[in-house]
C-alpha positions as CSV (number, residue, x, y, z in Angstrom):
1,X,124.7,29.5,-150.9
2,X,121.4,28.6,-150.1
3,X,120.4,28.5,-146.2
4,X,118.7,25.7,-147.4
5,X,121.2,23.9,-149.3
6,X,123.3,24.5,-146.0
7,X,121.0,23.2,-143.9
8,X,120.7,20.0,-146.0
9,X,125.0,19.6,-145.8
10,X,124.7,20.1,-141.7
11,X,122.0,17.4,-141.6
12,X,124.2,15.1,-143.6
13,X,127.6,16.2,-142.1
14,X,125.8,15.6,-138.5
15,X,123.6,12.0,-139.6
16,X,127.1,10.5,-140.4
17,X,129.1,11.2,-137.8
18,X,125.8,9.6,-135.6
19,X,125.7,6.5,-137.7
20,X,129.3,6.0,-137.1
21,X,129.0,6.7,-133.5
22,X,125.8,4.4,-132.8
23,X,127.1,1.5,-135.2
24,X,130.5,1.8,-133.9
25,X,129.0,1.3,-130.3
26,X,126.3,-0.8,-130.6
27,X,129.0,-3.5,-133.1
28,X,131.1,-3.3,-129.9
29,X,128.6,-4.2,-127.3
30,X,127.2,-6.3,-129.6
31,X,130.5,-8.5,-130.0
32,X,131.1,-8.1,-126.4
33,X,127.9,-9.8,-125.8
34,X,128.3,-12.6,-128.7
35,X,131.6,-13.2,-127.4
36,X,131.0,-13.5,-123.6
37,X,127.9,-14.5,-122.9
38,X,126.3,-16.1,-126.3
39,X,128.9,-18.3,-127.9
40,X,130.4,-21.1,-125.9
41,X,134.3,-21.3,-125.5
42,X,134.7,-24.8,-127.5
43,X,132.4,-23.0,-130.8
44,X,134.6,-19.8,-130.8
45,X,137.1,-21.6,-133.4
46,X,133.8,-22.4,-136.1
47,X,132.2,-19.0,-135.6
48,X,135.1,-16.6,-135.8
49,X,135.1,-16.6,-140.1
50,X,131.5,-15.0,-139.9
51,X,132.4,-13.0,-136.5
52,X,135.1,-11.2,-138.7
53,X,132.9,-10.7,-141.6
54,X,130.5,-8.8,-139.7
55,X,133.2,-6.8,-138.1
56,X,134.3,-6.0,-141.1
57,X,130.9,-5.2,-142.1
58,X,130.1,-2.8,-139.7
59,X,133.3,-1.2,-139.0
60,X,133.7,-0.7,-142.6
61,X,130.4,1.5,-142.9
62,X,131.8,3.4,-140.1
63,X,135.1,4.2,-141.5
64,X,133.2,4.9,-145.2
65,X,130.7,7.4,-143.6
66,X,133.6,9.3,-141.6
67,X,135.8,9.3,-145.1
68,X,132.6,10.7,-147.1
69,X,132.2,13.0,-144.5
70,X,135.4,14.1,-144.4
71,X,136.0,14.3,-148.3
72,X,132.6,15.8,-149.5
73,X,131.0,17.6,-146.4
74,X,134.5,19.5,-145.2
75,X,133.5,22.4,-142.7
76,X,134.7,24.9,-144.5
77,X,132.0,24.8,-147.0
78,X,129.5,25.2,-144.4
């Protein structure tokens, strides 16, 4: 294989598992926040349809990059 073929599948392999670290994270803190600090007590019942849908949002692009990387970039191949 190409070095830089192989350089290309580390990049990707590596620029996944980063998005699904950093999005992972920063949903968490970012809930955190929304949920402590930002939305009052007596609004949590109204706001937690679209809370969930953005949850869903973000922690479904995490779990989607970690399945691509784990079905199309496996490490033996690099």
């Amino acid at each position: 294989m190409d070095t830089t073929k192989l350089n290309i599948k580390k990049a990707v392999r590596f620029a996944l598992l980063l998005y699904a670290i950093l999005i992972g994270l920063g949903g968490t803190v970012m809930f955190s926040v929304l949920l402590i600090w930002v939305i009052p007590t007596d609004q949590l019942a109204y706001v937690s349809l679209p809370l969930t849908m953005m949850a869903l949002f973000f922690y479904g692009t995490c779990v989607a990059s970690l399945v691509v990387r784990s079905k199309f970039f496996k490490k033996e191949g690099i």
